[in-house]
C-alpha positions in Angstrom: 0.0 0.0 0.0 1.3 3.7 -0.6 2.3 5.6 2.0 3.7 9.0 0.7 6.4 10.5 2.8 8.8 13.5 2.7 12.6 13.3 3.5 14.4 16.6 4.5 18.4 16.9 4.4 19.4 19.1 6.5 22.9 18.9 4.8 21.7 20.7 2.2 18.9 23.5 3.6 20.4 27.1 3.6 17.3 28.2 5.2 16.1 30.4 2.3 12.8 30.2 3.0 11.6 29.3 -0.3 9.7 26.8 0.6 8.0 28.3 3.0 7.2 31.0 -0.4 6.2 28.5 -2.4 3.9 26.6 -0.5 1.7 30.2 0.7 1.7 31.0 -3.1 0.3 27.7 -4.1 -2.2 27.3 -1.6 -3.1 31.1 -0.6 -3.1 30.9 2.8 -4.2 34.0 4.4 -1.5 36.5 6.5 -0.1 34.7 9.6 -0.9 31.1 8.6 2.3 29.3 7.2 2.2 25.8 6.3 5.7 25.1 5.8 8.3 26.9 7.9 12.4 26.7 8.4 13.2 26.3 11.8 16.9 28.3 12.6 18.8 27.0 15.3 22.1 27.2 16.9 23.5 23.6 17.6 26.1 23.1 20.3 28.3 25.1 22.8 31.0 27.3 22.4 33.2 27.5 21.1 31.9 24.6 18.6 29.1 26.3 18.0 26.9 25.7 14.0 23.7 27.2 12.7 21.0 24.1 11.3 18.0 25.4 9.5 14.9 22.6 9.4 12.2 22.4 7.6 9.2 21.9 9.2 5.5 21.2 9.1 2.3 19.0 9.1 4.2 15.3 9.2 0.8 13.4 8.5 1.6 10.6 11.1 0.7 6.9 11.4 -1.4 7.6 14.6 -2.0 11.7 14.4 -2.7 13.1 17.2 -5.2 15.8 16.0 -6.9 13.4 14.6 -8.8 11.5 18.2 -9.9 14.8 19.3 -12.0 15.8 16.6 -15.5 16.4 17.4 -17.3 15.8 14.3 -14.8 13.8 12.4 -13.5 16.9 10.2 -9.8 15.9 10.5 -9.0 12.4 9.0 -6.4 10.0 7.4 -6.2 8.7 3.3 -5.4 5.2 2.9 -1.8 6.7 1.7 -1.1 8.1 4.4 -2.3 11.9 4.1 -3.9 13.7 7.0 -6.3 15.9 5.5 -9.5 18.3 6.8 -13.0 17.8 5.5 -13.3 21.9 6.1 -17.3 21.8 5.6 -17.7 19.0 8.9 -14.9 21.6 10.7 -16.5 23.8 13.8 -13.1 25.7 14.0 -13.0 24.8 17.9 -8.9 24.0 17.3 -8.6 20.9 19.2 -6.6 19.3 17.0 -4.2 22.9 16.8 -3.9 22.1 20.6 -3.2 18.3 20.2 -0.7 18.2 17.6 2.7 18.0 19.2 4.5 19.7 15.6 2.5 22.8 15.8 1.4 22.8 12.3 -2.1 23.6 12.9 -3.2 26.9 12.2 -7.1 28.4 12.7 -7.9 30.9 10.2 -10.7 33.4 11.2 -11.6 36.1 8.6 -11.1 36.0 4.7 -8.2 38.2 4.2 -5.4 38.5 1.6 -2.2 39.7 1.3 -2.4 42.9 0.1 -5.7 44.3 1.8 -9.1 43.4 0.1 -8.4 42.6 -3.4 -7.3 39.1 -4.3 -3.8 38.9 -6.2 -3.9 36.1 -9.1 -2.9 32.9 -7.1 -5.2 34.2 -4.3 -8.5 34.2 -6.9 -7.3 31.1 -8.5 -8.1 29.4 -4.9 -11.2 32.0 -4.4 -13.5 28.6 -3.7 -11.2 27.3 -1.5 -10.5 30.3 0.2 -14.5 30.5 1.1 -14.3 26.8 2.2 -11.3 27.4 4.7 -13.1 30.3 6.6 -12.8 29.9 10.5 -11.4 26.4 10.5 -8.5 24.7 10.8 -6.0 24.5 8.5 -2.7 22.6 7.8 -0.2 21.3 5.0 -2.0 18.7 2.6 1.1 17.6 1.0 -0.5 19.3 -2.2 -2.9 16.8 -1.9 -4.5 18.1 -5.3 -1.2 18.1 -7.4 -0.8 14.6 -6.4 -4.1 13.4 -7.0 -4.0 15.0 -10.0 -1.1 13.5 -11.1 -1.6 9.9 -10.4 -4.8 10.5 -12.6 -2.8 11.9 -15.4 -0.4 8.7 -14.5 2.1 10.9 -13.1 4.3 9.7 -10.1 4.8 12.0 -7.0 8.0 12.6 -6.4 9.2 11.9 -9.9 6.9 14.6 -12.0 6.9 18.0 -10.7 3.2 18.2 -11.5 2.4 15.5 -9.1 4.8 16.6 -6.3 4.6 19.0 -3.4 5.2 22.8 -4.3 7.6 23.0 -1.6 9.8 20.2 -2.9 9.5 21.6 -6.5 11.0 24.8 -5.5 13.5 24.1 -3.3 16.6 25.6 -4.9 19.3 23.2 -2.7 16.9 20.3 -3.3 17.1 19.3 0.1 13.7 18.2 0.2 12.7 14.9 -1.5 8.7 13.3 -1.9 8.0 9.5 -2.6 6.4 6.5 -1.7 8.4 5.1 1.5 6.6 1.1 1.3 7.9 1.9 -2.0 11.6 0.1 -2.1 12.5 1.9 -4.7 11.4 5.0 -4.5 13.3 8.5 -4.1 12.8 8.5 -0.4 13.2 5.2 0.4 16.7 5.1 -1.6 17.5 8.0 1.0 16.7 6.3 3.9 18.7 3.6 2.8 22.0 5.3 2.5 21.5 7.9 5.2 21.2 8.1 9.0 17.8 10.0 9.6 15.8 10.5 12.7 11.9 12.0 12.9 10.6 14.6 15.7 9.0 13.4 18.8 9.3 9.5 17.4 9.0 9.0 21.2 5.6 10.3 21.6 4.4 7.2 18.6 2.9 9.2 16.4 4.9 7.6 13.1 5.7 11.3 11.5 5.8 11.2 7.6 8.6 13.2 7.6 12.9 11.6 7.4 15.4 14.2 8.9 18.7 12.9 7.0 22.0 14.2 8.6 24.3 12.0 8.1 25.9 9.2 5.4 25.4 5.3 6.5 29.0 3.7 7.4 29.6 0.8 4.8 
């Protein structure tokens, strides 16, 4: 069975940000909600001291946490893996913003755009959208539409940038890769094979969708 998944390489992020960019263009979020963000950090003590920049965001887990303490069932999980939000059953009472331990739950409340009250071009292209995600919560989808567009147009996420994430299109060190991890030989799986790689909070057993690769494998 498919279970898309995103691996990060934090070798590679310069923390440009363009991710973060690309993914509010693509899916017009409103001011203040970011999907995707790059974590900067300072890593460990003086005088050995480096900067890491991470990529961060919804890591559609095995067992998501924001998922049990929905009310009416809005938030819930595709048989590949993607935590979505049916935004019509959503009350906008942010539970799940509370429960999920990555912070990549937002609540929007009014429909605003970017620049005041006119819509710019990507902005209208998502006007029905826009209306449908109206005091709810909101999240990263993984571009759910861009892949299930692609599989229809027998595309493969992660190998045609049609079918793949925006964020992992535009990112200019390519430090962010998108496949199908039950996959052996997908992209990301082919990573995971030759790279040490850890996940946030594996502790907590939520399964996160997303690899953190930082290092090569000994052989």
């Amino acid at each position: 069975m498919t279970r898309w998944a995103m691996a990060v390489d934090l070798r590679r992020c310069v923390g440009c940000q363009t991710c973060t960019a690309s993914c509010k263009h693509a899916n017009a979020t409103p001011p203040g909600v970011q999907w995707r963000r790059v974590l900067d950090i300072e890593v460990g003590e003086y005088p050995d001291v480096q900067r890491a920049f991470v990529p961060v965001g919804c890591n559609h887990c095995d067992e998501p946490a924001c998922l049990p303490v929905c009310p009416t069932g809005a938030t819930y999980k595709r048989p590949d893996g993607i935590v979505h939000i049916n935004y019509d059953a959503c009350i906008g009472c942010a539970y799940c913003a509370v429960a999920c331990p990555y912070q990549a739950r937002s609540k929007t409340d009014l429909l605003s755009f970017a620049y005041g009250g006119k819509a710019m071009a990507n902005e209208a292209a998502r006007g029905d959208d826009q209306e449908q995600r109206r005091a709810v919560a909101t999240k990263c989808t993984f571009c759910v539409e861009r892949i299930d567009a692609g599989l229809a147009a027998g595309q493969t996420p992660g190998v045609h940038p049609e079918a793949t994430p925006a964020c992992v299109n535009s990112c200019i060190a390519e430090a962010l890769a998108f496949g199908d991890v039950e996959d052996p030989q997908s992209n990301v799986s082919q990573l995971l094979a030759r790279n040490e790689h850890f996940r946030m909070h594996e502790e907590l057993g939520t399964g996160p969708g997303i690899f953190y690769l930082w290092d090569r494998k000994a052989t």
